[in-house]
C-alpha positions in Angstrom: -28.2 -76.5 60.0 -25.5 -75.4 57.3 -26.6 -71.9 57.3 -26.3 -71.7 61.3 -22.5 -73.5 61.0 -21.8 -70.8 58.2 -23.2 -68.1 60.1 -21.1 -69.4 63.3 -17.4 -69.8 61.3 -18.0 -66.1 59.5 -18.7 -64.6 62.8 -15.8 -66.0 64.9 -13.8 -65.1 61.5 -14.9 -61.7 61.8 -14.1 -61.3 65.2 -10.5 -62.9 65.3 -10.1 -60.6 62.1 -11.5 -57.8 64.5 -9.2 -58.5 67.2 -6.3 -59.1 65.3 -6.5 -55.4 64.0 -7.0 -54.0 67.7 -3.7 -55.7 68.4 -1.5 -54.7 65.4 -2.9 -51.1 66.3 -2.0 -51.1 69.6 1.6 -52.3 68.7 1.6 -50.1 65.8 5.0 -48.1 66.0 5.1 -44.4 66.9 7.1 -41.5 65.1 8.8 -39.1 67.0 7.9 -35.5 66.4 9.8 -34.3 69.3 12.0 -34.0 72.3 11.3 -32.6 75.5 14.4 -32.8 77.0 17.3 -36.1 77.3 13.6 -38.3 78.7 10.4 -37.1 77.5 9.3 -36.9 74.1 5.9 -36.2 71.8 5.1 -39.5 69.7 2.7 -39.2 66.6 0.6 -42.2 64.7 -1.9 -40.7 62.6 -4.2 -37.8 63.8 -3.2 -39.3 67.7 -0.1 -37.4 69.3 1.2 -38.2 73.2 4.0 -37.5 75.4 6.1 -40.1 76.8 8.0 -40.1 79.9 10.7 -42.6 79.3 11.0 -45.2 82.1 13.0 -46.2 84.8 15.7 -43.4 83.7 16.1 -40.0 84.7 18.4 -37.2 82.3 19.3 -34.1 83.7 17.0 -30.9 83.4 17.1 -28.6 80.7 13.3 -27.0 80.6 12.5 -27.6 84.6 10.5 -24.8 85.5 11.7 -24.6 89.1 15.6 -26.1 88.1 18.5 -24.4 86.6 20.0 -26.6 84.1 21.8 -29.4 85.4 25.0 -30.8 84.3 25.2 -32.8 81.5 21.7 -32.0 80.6 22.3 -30.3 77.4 24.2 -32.9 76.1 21.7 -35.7 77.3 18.8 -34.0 75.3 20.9 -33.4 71.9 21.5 -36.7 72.0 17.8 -38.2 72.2 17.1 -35.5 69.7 19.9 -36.8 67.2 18.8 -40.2 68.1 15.0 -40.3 68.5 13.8 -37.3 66.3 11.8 -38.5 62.8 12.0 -42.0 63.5 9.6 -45.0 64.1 9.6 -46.3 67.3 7.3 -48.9 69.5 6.1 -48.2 73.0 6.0 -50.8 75.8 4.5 -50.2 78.7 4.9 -51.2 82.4 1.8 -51.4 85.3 1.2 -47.6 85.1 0.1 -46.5 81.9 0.1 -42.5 83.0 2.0 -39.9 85.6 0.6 -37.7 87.3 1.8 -35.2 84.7 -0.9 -37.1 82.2 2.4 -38.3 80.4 2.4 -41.8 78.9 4.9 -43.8 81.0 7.1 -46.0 79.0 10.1 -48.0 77.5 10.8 -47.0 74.2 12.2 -49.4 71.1 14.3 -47.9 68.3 15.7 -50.5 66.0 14.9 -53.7 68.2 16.0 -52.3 71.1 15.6 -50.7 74.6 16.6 -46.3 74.2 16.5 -46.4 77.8 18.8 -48.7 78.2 20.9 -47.2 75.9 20.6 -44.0 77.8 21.7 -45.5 81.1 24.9 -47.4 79.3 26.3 -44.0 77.6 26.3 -42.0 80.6 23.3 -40.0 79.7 21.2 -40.7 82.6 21.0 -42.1 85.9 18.7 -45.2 87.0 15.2 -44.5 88.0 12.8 -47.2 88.7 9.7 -46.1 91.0 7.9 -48.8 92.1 5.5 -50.4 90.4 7.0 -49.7 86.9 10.3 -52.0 87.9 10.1 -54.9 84.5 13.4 -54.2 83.4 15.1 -52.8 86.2 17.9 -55.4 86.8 18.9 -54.9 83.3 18.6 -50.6 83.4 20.7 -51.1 86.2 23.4 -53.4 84.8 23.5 -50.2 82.2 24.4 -47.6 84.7 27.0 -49.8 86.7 28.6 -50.1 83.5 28.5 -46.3 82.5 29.8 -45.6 85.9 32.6 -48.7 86.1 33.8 -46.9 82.6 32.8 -43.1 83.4 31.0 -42.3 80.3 29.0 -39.2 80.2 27.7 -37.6 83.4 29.6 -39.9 85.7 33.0 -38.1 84.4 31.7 -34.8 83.7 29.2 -34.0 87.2 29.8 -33.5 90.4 28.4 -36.5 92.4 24.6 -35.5 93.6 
């Protein structure tokens, strides 16, 4: 009866250890090798590498294939680059995991907090939230009204579109 007790604790130990490794890789934080442009960029951990569409924002385009650049575009992607590029950052996703570019959809944390967000509040992008990726969007778009109430970035330097 001991050995069937011992045998029961070791096994749930091993798989609590077992999940509690699954979950501290899967929150494991991401370094960013590069930038697409002001809202995508390529993420590495290990020997994995993926490309994330940032949610719920949308930066002007600087490598569209069909789009000229857009105004303030430039400006948007140096600035994820100077901001993003080399550092450690997590990933949390919304209810669609994927686009239908194969792009991982999601917010992105720097330093405990939203780069999305931080996008939206500088004037660096506009609010996008397509349904059903909508978590945060009360607070992305609490960002924008502000960049726009204080016209910061693209909302002094674009033509409305």
């Amino acid at each position: 009866m001991a050995a069937v007790v011992a045998a029961v604790v070791v096994g749930a130990s091993l798989v609590g250890w077992w999940l509690g490794e699954a979950h501290r890789s899967a929150d494991a934080p991401w370094r960013v090798a590069r930038v697409d442009d002001g809202d995508t960029i390529e993420v590495v951990r290990g020997s994995q590498t993926d490309v994330i569409r940032l949610l719920g924002i949308d930066t002007p385009e600087t490598h569209h294939p069909t789009k000229p650049v857009q105004c303030f575009g430039p400006e948007a992607s140096a600035f994820t680059t100077r901001r993003l590029t080399g550092r450690l950052v997590r990933l949390e996703s919304d209810v669609e995991e994927r686009d239908i570019y194969g792009r991982r959809l999601a917010y992105v944390i720097v330093g405990g907090r939203r780069f999305n967000d931080e996008l939206l509040r500088r004037g660096y992008a506009r609010l996008l939230v397509i349904a059903p990726n909508r978590a945060h969007g009360r607070e992305l778009l609490d960002a924008e009204l502000e960049a726009r109430h204080h016209r910061r970035g693209l909302w002094s330097s674009c033509e409305p579109s």
